[in-house]
C-alpha positions in Angstrom: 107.5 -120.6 7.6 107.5 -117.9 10.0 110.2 -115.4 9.8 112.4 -116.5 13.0 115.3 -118.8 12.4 116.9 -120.9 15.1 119.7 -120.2 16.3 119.7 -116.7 14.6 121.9 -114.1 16.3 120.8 -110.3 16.1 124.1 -108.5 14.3 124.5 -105.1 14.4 125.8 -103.6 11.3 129.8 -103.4 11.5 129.7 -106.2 13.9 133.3 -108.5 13.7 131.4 -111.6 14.0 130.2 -114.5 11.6 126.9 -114.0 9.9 124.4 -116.9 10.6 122.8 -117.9 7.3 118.9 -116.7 6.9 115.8 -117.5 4.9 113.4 -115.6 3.0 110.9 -116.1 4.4 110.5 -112.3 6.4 112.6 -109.0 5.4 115.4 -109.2 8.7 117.5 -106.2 7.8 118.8 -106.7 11.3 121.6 -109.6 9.4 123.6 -109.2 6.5 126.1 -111.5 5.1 128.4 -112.4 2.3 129.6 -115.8 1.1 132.5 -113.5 -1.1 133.8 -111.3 2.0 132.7 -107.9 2.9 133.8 -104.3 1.4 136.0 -102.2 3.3 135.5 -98.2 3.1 138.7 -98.4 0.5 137.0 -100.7 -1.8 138.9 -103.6 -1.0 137.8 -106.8 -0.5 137.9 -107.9 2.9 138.3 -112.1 2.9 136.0 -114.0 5.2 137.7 -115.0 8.4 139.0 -118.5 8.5 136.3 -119.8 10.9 133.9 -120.0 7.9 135.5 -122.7 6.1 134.0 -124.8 8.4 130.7 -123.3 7.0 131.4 -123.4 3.4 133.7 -125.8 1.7 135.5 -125.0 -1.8 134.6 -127.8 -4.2 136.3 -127.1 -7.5 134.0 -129.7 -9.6 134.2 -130.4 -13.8 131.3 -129.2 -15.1 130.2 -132.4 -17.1 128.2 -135.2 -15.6 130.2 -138.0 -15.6 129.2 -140.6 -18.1 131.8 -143.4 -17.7 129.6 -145.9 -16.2 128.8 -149.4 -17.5 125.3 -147.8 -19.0 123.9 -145.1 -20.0 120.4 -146.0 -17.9 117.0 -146.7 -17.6 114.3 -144.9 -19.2 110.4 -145.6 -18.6 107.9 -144.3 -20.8 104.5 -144.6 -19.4 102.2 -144.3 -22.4 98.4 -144.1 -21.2 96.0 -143.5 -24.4 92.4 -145.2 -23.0 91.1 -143.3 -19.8 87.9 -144.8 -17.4 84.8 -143.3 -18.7 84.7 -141.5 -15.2 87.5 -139.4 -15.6 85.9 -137.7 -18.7 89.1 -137.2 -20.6 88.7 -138.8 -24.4 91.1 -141.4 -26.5 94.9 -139.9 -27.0 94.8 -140.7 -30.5 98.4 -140.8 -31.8 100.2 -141.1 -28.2 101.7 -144.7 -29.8 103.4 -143.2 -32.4 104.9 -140.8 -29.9 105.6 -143.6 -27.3 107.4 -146.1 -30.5 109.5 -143.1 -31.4 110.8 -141.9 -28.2 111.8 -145.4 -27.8 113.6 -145.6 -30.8 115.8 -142.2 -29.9 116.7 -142.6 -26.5 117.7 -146.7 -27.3 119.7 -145.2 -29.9 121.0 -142.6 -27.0 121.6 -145.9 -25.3 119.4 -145.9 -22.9 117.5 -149.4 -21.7 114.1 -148.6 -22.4 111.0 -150.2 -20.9 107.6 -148.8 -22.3 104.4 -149.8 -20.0 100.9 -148.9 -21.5 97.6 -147.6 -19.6 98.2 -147.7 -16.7 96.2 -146.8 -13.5 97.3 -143.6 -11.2 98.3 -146.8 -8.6 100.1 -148.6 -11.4 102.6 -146.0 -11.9 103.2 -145.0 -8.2 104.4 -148.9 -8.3 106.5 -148.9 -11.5 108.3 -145.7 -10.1 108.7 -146.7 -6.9 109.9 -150.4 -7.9 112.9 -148.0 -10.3 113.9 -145.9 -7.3 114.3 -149.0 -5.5 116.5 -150.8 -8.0 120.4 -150.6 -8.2 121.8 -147.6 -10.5 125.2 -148.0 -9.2 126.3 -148.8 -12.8 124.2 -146.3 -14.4 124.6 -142.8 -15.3 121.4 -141.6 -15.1 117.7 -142.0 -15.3 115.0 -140.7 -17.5 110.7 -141.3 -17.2 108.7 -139.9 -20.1 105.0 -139.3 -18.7 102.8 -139.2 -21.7 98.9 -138.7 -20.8 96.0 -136.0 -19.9 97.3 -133.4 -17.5 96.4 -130.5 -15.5 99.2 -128.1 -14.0 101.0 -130.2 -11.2 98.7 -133.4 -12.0 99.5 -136.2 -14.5 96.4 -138.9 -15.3 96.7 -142.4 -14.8 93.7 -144.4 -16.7 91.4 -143.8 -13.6 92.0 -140.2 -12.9 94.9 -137.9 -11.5 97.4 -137.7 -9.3 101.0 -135.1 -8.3 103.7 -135.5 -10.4 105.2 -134.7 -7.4 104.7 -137.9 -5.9 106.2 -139.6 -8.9 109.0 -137.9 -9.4 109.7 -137.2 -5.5 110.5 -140.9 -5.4 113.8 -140.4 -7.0 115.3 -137.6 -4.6 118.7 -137.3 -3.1 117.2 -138.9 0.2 115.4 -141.8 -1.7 117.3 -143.0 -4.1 120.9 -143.0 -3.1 122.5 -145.0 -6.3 121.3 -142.1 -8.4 122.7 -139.0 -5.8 124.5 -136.7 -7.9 123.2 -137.9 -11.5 121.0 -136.3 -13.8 117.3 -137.9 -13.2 115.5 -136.6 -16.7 111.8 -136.0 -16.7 109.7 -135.4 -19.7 105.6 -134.7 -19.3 103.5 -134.9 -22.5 100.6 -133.6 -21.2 98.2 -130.4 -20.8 99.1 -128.0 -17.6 96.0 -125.8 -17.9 93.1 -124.9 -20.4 94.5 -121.8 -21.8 95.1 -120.9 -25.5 98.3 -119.0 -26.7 97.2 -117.3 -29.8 100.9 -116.0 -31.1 101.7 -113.1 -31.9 103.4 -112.1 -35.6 106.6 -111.0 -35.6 108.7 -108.3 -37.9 111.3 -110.8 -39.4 112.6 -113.9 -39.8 110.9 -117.4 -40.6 108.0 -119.1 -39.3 136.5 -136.2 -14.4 134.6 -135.8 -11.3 135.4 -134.0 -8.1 131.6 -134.4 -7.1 130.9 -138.1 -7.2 129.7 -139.3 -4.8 132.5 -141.7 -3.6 134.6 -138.5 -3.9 136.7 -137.1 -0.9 136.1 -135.1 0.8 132.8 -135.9 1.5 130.0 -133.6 0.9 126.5 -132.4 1.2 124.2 -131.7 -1.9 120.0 -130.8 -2.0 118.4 -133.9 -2.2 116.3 -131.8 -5.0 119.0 -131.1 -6.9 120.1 -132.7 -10.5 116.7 -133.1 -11.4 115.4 -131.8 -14.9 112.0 -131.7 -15.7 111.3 -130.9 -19.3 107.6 -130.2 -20.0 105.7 -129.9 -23.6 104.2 -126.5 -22.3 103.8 -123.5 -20.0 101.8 -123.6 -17.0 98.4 -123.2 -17.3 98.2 -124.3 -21.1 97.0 -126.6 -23.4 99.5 -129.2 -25.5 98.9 -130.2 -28.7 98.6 -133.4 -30.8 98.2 -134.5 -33.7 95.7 -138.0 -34.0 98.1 -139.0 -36.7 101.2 -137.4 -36.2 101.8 -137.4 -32.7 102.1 -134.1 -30.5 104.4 -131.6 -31.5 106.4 -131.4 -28.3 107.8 -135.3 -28.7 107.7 -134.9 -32.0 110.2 -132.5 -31.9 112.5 -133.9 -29.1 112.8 -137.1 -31.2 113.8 -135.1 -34.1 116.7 -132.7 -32.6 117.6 -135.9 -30.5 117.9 -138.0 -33.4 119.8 -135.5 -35.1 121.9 -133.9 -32.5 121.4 -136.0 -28.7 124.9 -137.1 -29.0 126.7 -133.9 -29.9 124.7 -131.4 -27.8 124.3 -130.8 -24.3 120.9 -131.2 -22.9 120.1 -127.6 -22.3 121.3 -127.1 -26.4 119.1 -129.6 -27.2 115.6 -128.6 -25.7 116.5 -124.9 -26.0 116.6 -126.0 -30.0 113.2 -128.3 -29.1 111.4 -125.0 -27.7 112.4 -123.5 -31.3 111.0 -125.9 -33.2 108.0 -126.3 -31.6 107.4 -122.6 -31.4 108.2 -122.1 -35.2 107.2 -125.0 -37.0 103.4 -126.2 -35.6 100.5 -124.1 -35.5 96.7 -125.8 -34.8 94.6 -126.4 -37.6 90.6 -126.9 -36.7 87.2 -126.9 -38.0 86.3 -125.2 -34.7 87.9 -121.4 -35.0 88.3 -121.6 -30.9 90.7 -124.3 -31.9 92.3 -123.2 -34.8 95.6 -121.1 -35.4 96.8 -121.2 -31.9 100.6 -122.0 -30.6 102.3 -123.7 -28.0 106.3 -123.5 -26.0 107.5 -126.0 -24.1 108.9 -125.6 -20.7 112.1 -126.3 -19.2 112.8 -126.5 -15.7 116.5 -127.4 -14.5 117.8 -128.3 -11.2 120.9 -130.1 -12.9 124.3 -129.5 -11.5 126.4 -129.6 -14.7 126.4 -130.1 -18.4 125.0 -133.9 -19.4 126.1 -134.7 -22.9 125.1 -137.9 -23.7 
């Protein structure tokens, strides 16, 4: 985006008027502005005038999703183990396991829980689609667990891959109005990169709702926002699995989840996943490129308030 903004006024510095919001896109030291008022010589603080309130309005919200609805919501786990002999990518031994026991914890979180597996990149355009589409009026949120072969930004379907954009854009603000202002959860199983983290040793230790949406007064929010997207790695790295365990990154959610999903808040919970998964799994390998090498998971947050489930 270039750097001139419409409607953009130039403002002198010292200037009595309002300040016209600006975007980074190109350094304009021409404008400078302040939600919080602007300093007097004194030190004081000198209160906006009263023509911005119809700018900015003050929302005093409860920092806690609410949960009071008739269910807790749906939850789709897309489970895709046997890939087209085109796509090159081999067998996800011990995805199943992973796939029965995410079910297991996030039924016992209460969640209704519908698992499809292998399915094709159009397959789960449609599933997703068809769950944006449906009524979550009674719901209080939504979660999709992607479990496959990945590349940073692309999940595989059994014939190849595609954006997790386009999945997970289905559910925005502007698309899927019965879930506006609820937490829509996101957790990707699956490799963002080809890089090895080797690990390094350390020195010690061991190995009530203001904001709903039928709220008044009525109010805007980004159609991005109260989105989580909680990924079993960094960008640009490799995720592990075991064949017969399961990988380490659902592994691990289950676990905490099972042990603390309904006494923690979400951030509490994969904050304790990333420990976990960073202190308890290391590769083991008959190849020595393979071997000894580490993995953290990666959280990104664009929720709004705490979720406890």
């Amino acid at each position: 985006m270039s750097g001139d903004q419409h409607g953009d006024r130039s403002i002198r510095e010292g200037d009595n008027e309002d300040y016209d919001d600006v975007v980074d896109a190109k350094p304009d030291r021409s404008s400078r502005f302040s939600l919080f008022g602007r300093r007097k010589k004194n030190g004081e603080e000198e209160q906006p005038k009263s023509s911005l309130s119809n700018q900015y309005r003050i929302v005093t919200p409860t920092f806690q999703y609410n949960m009071d609805y008739k269910k807790v919501g749906k939850c789709i786990i897309i489970n895709n183990k046997n890939f087209e002999d085109k796509t090159g990518m081999g067998t996800r031994n011990g995805t199943d396991k992973d796939a029965g026991d995410l079910a297991k914890s996030f039924k016992s979180l209460g969640f209704e829980v519908c698992t499809y597996n292998d399915r094709s990149r159009d397959d789960m355009e449609k599933l997703l689609k068809q769950a944006a589409e449906e009524n979550h009026s009674d719901a209080a949120c939504f979660a999709c667990i992607l479990l496959s072969h990945g590349e940073e930004g692309l999940i595989y379907g059994t014939d190849g891959p595609m954006a997790i954009k386009s999945l997970t854009a289905l559910f925005r603000g502007d698309k899927c109005k019965s879930l506006i202002g609820k937490p829509k959860l996101f957790f990707i199983q699956a490799c963002r990169g080809s890089e090895f983290d080797e690990g390094i040793q350390t020195d010690s230790g061991p190995a009530n709702d203001t904001l709903e949406t039928d709220a008044n007064p009525r109010y805007k929010i980004p159609v991005e926002a109260d989105f989580l997207f909680a990924y079993s790695t960094v960008p640009g790295y490799y995720s592990w699995r075991n064949p017969g365990r399961g990988s380490w990154f659902v592994q691990s959610l289950c676990s905490v989840l099972n042990e603390h999903g309904k006494q923690l808040e979400i951030m509490q919970i994969l904050t304790r996943v990333n420990y976990v998964v960073a202190t308890n799994f290391e590769s083991q390998s008959d190849d020595p490129r393979f071997s000894e090498k580490k993995q953290i998971p990666c959280v990104v947050s664009m929720l709004t308030k705490e979720l406890y489930f």
